[in-house]
C-alpha positions in Angstrom: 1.6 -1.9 -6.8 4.7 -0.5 -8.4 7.9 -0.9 -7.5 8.7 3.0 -8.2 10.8 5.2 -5.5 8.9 7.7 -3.6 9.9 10.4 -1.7 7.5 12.3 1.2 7.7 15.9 2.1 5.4 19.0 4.2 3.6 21.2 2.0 6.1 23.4 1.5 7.7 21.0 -1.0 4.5 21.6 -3.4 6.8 23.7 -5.7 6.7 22.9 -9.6 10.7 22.5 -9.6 10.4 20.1 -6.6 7.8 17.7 -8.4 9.2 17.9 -11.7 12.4 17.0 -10.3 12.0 14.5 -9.1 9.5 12.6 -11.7 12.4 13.6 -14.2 14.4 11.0 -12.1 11.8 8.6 -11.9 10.9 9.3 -8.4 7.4 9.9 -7.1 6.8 12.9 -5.3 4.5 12.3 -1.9 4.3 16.2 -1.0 1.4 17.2 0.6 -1.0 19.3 -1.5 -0.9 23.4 -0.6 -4.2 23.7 -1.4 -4.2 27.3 -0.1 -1.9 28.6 -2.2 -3.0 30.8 -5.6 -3.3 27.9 -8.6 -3.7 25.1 -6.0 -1.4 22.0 -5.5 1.5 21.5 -8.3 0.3 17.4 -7.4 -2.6 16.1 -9.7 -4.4 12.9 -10.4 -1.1 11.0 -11.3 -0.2 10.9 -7.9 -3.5 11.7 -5.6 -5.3 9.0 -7.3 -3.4 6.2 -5.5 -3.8 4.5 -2.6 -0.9 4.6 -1.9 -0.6 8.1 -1.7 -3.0 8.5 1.0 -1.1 5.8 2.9 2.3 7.9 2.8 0.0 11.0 3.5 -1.1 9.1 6.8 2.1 7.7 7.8 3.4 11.7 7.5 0.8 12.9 9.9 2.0 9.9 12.3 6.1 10.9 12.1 4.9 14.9 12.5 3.0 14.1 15.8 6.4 13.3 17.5 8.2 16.0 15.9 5.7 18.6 17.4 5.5 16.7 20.7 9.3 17.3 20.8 8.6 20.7 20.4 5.8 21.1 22.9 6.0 19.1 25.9 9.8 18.0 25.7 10.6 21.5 24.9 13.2 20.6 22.6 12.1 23.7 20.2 15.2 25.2 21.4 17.5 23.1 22.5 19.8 23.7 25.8 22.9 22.3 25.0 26.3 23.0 22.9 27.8 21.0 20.5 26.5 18.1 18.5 27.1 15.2 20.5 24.8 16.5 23.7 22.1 17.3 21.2 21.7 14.1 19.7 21.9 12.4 23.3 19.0 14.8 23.8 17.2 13.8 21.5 17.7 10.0 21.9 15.8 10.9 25.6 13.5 13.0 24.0 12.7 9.9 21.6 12.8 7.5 24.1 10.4 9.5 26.8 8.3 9.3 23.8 8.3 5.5 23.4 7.5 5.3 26.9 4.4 7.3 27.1 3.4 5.5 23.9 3.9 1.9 25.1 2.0 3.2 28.3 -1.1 4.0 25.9 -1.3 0.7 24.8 -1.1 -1.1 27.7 -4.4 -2.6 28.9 -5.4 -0.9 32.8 -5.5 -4.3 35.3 -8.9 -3.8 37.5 
């Protein structure tokens, strides 16, 4: 396993500047592949092949489940407050009403 820099993004970062960008840094770009689109994904074997690849695909899915329960439940698409102090101590109750139904989840029911 390399030591090489890697940087994750949506599918919308499947653009042929984005990739080549950043490998012309040395960076490895963990976009996920727009399959849909006309010419298919600008991300071949160099980078699909790997493992680890499919790991940072996974952890993506993971991180985007919150975002969109923030959206959904905690209806936090629009926000309700001004200024950017209340919005991030929004967001830190969002996060942490989150946490809490998580760690609920893994708790084990007592009979």
């Amino acid at each position: 396993m390399s030591l090489r820099t890697r940087v994750g993004a949506d599918k919308g970062y499947d653009t042929r500047d984005f990739v080549e960008g950043y490998r012309r840094i040395g960076v490895t770009p963990h976009a996920a592949m727009n399959t849909g689109r006309s010419g298919g994904s600008v991300i071949d074997g160099r980078t699909s092949r790997h493992e680890v690849f499919l790991l940072s695909q996974r952890f993506r899915k993971r991180i985007e489940e919150v975002f969109g329960w923030e959206k959904t439940v905690a209806t936090f698409r629009k926000t309700r407050f001004r200024g950017k102090q209340r919005n991030e101590m929004a967001s830190l109750l969002v996060g942490a009403a989150y946490n809490l139904l998580r760690m609920a989840k893994l708790m084990v029911p007592i009979a």
